[in-house]
C-alpha positions, 0 to 999 in steps of 0.5 A, a space after each residue: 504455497 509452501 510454508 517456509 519460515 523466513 522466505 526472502 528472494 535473494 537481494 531484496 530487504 523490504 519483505 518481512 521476515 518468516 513469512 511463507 514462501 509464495 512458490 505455488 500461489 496463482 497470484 502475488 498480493 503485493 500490499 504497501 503500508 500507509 505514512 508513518 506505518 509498518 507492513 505489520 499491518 499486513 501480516 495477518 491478511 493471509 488468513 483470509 485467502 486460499 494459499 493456492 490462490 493468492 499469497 500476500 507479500 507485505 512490503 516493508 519501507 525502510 526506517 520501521 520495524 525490522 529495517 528500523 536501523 536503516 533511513 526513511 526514504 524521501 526520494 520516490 524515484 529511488 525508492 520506486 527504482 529499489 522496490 522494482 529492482 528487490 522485489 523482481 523476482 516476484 513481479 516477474 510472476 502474477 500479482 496485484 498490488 494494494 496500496 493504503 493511503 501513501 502505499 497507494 501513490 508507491 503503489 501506483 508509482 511502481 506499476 507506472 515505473 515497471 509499465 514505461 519500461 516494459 516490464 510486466 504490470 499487476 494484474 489490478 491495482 487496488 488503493 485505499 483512502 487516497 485521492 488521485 494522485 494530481 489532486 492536492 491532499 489535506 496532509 499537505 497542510 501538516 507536514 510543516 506542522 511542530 511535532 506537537 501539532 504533526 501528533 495530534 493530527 495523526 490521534 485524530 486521523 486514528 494514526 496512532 495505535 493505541 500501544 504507541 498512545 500508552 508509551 509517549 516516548 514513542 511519540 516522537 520517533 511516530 511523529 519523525 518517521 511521519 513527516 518523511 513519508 508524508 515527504 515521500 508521499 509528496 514526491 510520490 505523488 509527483 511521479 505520477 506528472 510524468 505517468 501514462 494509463 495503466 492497463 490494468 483496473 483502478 479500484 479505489 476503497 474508501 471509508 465511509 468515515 474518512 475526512 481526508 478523502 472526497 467522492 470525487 478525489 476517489 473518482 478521479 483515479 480514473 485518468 490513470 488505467 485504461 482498463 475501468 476504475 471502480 470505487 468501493 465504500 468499505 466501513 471505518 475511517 481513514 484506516 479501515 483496513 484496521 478496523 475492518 480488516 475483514 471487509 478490506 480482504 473480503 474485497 480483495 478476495 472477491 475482486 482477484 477471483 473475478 479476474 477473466 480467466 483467472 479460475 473460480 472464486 472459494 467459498 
């Protein structure tokens, strides 16, 4: 993977800015943030692959971070119809997507998107702590909640970095941009009526310390592949890929080298 600062394909915004160019990699890791979060999350992940292998690509929605000047999406479908339309340039090669708690049902909902219209599709699918899609989730019950109360939840969820915690001016913009994406989250979600199975592999991860994701929500991702789904318990709570960067990448890793055919996995 060449290491060039700043790489960006042509046309899209949703990368972030001065990450290596993913040229030569074997395959694409797409990877989607959470509500009310930014794909900073991600930017550290590639410490942990082989660059040959697997470049990571951290996609950035709009309203955080560097596209913070731009407005939050609520329309999945026209976000969905953006993501397939900037980012084909590296779909049309070999990835993975791995989406976490919201980014799961983006993820899903481009996969689903690319595969009813023919284009390729991942070569897996890997969420974290979402349940399927047509299950009714516990964040529902917050997104008409005051900004006080909408706060509150996300410290008690472990939403809050502790940096936003020490600044509550902050607080409020956290609170705004939370309850578009739980929006978006919705409509996301909805898509997936009109979805038919992936051929590719569901691998749902889970905390083991996660209150807003049942065993059988998990399960149920089942229904939308073709190709087997699996679950796997990683440690921490609804954002372990936080607490336990570490375990999540190992995973992934593992999970991308076992692809058939798809070469050897490194030590």
């Amino acid at each position: 993977m060449t290491a060039r600062a700043g790489y960006a394909p042509e046309g899209t915004a949703y990368l972030l800015p001065r990450q290596p160019d993913p040229g030569s990699a074997r395959i694409r890791l797409l990877c989607f943030h959470h509500a009310g979060g930014a794909a900073s999350l991600f930017a550290g992940w590639q410490r942990a692959f082989h660059a040959d292998d697997v470049a990571v690509v951290p996609v950035q929605l709009p309203g955080r971070e560097h596209l913070s000047d731009h407005p939050a999406h609520r329309d999945a479908a026209e976000l969905v119809a953006g993501l397939d339309a900037g980012l084909g340039p590296l779909l049309d090669l070999p990835h993975a997507f791995y989406g976490h708690s919201m980014g799961g049902l983006i993820a899903h909902a481009l996969a689903d998107h690319r595969h009813r219209r023919g284009a390729r599709t991942p070569e897996l699918l890997a969420v974290g702590a979402m349940s399927a899609p047509h299950l009714e989730r516990p964040v529902a019950a917050v997104r008409g909640a005051s900004d006080t109360e909408l706060v509150q939840w996300m410290i008690e969820v472990g939403g809050v970095p502790d940096l936003v915690l020490r600044y509550p001016q902050w607080l409020a913009k956290a609170a705004a941009l939370l309850r578009a994406d739980l929006l978006l989250g919705g409509d996301s979600a909805g898509l997936a009526r009109d979805s038919v199975p992936l051929p590719c592999p569901i691998h749902v991860l889970t905390g083991s310390r996660d209150p807003l994701l049942t065993p059988e929500g998990a399960a149920a991702w089942a229904r939308y592949t073709t190709a087997g789904c699996r679950v796997h318990e990683m440690p921490g709570g609804h954002f372990f890929t936080r607490e336990h960067s570490g375990a999540v990448t190992g995973l992934l890793s593992r999970l991308l080298a076992a692809r058939p055919g798809k070469g050897v996995e490194r030590p």
